[in-house]
C-alpha positions in Angstrom: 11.8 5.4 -80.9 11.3 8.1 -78.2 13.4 7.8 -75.3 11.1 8.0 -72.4 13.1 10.0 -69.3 12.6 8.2 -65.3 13.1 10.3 -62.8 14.7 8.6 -60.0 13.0 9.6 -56.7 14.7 9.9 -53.4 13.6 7.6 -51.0 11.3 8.6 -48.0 13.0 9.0 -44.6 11.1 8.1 -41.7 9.9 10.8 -38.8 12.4 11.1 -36.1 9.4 11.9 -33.7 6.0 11.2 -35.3 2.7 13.0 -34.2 0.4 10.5 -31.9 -1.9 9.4 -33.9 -5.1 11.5 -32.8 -8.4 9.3 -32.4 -11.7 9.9 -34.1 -13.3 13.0 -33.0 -10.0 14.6 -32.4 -9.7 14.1 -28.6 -6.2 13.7 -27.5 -4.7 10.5 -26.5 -4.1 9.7 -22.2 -1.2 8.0 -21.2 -2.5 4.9 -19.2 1.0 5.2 -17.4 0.3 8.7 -17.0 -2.9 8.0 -15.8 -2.3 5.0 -13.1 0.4 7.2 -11.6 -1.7 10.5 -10.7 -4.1 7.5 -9.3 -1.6 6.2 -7.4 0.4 9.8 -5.7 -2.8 11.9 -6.3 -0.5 14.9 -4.3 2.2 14.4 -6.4 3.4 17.1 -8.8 5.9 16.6 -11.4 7.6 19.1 -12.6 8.7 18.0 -16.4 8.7 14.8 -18.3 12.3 13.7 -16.7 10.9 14.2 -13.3 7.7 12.1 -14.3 10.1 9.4 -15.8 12.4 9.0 -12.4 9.4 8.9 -10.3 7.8 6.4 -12.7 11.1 4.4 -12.4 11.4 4.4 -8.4 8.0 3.1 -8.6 8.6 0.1 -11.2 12.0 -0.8 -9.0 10.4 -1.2 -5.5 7.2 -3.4 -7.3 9.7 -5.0 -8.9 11.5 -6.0 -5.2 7.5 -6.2 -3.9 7.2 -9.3 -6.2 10.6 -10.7 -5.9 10.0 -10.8 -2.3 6.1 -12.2 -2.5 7.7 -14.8 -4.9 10.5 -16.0 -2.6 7.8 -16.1 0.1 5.8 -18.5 -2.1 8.7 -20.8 -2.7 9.7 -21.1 1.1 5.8 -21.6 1.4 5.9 -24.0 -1.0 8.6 -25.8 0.3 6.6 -26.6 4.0 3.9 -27.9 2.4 5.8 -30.0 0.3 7.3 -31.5 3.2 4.2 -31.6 5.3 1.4 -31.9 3.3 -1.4 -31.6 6.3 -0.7 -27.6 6.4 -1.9 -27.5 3.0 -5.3 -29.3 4.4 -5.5 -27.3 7.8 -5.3 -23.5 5.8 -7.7 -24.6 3.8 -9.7 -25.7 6.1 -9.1 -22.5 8.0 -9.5 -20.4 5.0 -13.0 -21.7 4.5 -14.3 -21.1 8.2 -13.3 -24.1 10.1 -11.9 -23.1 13.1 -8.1 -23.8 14.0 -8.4 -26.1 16.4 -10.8 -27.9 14.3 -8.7 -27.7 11.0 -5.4 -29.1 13.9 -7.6 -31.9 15.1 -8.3 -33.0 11.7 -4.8 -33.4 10.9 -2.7 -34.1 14.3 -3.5 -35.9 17.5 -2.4 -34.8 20.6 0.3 -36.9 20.7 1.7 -35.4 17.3 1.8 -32.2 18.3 3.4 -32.7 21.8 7.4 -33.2 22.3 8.6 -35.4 25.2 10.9 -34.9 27.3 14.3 -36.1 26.1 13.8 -36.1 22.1 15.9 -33.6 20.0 13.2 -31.0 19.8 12.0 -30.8 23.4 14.1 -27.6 24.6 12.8 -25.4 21.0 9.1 -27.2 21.8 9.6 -25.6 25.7 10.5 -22.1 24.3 7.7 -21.9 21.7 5.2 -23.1 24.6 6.7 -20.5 26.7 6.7 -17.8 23.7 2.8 -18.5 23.3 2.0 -18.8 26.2 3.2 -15.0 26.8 2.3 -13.3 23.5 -1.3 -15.1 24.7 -1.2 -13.0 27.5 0.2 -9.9 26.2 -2.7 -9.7 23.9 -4.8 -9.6 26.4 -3.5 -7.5 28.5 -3.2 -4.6 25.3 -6.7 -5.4 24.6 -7.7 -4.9 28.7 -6.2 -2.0 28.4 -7.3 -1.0 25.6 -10.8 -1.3 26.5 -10.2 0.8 30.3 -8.5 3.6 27.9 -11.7 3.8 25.6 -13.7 4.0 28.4 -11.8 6.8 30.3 -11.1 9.0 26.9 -15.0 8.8 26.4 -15.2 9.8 30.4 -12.8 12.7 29.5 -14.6 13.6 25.8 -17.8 13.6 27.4 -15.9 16.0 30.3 -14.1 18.5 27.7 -17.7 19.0 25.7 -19.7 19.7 29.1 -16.8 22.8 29.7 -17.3 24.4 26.0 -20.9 23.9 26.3 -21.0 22.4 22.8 -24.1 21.2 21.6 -24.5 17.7 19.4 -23.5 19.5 16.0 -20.4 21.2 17.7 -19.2 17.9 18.8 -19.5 15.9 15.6 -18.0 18.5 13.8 -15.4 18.6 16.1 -14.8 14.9 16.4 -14.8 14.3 12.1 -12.2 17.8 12.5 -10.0 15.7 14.7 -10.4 12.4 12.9 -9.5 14.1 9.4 -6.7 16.3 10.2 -5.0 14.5 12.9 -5.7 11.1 13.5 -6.5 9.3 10.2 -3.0 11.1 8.5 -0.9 10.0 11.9 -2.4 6.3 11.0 -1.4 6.5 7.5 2.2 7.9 8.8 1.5 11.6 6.9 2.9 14.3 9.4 3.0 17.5 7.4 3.6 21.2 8.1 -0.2 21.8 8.5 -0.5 18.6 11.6 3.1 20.0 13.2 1.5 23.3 13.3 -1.7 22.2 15.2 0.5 19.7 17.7 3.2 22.4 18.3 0.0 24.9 19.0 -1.3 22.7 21.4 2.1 22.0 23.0 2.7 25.8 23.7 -1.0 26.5 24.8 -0.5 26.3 28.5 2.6 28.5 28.1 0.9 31.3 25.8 -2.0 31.3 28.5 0.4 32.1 31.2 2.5 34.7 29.1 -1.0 36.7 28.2 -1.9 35.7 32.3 1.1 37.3 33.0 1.1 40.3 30.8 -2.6 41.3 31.6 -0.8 41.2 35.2 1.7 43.9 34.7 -1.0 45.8 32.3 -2.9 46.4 35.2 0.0 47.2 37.8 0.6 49.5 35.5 -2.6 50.7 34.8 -2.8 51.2 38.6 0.2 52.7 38.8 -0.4 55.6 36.6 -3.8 55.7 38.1 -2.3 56.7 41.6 0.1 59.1 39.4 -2.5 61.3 37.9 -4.6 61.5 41.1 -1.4 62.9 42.7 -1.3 65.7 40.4 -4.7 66.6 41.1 -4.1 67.1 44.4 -0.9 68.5 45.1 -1.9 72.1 43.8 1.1 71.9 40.9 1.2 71.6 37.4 1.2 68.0 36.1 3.8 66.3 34.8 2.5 67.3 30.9 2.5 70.8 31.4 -0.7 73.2 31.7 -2.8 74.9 34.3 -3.1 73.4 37.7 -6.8 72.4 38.7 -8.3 74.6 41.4 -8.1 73.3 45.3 -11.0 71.6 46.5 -12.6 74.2 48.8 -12.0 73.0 52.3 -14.8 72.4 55.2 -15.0 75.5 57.6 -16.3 75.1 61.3 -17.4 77.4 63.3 -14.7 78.8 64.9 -12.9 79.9 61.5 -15.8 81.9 61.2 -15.3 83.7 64.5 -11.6 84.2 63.5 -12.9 85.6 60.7 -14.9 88.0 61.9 -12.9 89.6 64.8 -10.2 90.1 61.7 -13.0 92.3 59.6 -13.5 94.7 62.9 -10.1 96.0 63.1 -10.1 97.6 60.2 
């Protein structure tokens, strides 16, 4: 009986670092993560994969603390309406239109909201009074003022456009330049190099006027100066300070007695 021979085979070891599995039609595969962070810091610019993975990391840690902080808000939340279940009733109520004092009424009378004089609370029910009462009026007096600022920058605006003589499409080109470059990236807290540059331009404006003020000053001293220099050597009948030939005198008025001198002279001879 022939011996039949079995070759043992080795067994197969796995990739250490497989190929991504390319999808129909060979397009390459996008990492989502890859992908929601360029979204998210669309100036950013990593410079290798470790640089991408720290960034990526900073960014899970503090949405991480984001939600452990909305969470422990939610509990403490939780906890008040537990204990007094009309705030649960009035934020609806505000929630879906109904106005505060509306949504209060519904759930407290007068008499539940107000302290007396005397009970354990009244001194803390005094200071929030007080505390309203005065963040009441400082929002008022911001939005007063406010208001009298809008109305005096469009007073000035209107004033700086009338100087430049700039015409409608001057000034909205202006205003969207000012609104895009300055303001909108000072609201988002963005100060770059490009925004210190324009504010430290501004800053020095008044002082680069006077320094070119005063320099076109002392140009033309100067200029006057060597002015009254040359027309010196002109007239003074010697060679200027460059070298060269004198110009000729000016030939001098004669009257009529220079000509009698003149003649007398000729007869002696």
């Amino acid at each position: 009986m022939k011996e039949q021979k079995q070759e043992k085979s080795s067994p197969v070891q796995p990739e250490t670092n497989p190929e991504p599995e390319q999808p129909k039609g060979g397009t390459p595969r996008v990492s989502r993560v890859r992908e929601y962070m360029k979204a998210k810091f669309p100036e950013r610019q990593w410079a290798d994969d470790e640089e991408f993975d720290d960034a990526l990391a900073d960014r899970l840690a503090e949405a991480d603390a984001a939600i452990e902080g909305h969470e422990r808000a939610n509990r403490t939340i939780m906890e008040v309406i537990e204990a007094y279940p009309e705030l649960a009733e009035i934020i609806e109520d505000v929630a879906g239109g109904v106005p505060v004092t509306v949504a209060l009424a519904r759930q407290f009378s007068p008499e539940d909201l107000a302290v007396a004089e005397g009970e354990p609370d009244y001194d803390a029910y005094k200071r929030a009074a007080a505390e309203r009462t005065k963040r009441l009026s400082d929002i008022r007096e911001r939005t007063a003022a406010r208001e009298r600022n809008m109305a005096q920058s469009k007073t000035d605006v209107d004033a700086f456009f009338a100087e430049r003589g700039m015409d409608e499409a001057e000034q909205g080109q202006f205003i969207e330049w000012v609104d895009n470059e300055i303001l909108a990236n000072l609201l988002d807290g963005k100060v770059n190099r490009s925004i210190l540059t324009k504010l430290y331009q501004g800053w020095k404006f008044d002082e680069a006027v006077q320094d070119a003020r005063t320099a076109g000053e002392v140009e033309g001293r100067n200029a006057q100066i060597e002015a009254k220099r040359m027309k010196a050597e002109k007239t003074d009948g010697l060679p200027g300070s460059g070298g060269g030939i004198a110009p000729e005198p000016e030939p001098q008025p004669r009257d009529f007695l220079d000509d009698v001198l003149n003649r007398r002279s000729k007869r002696k001879f």
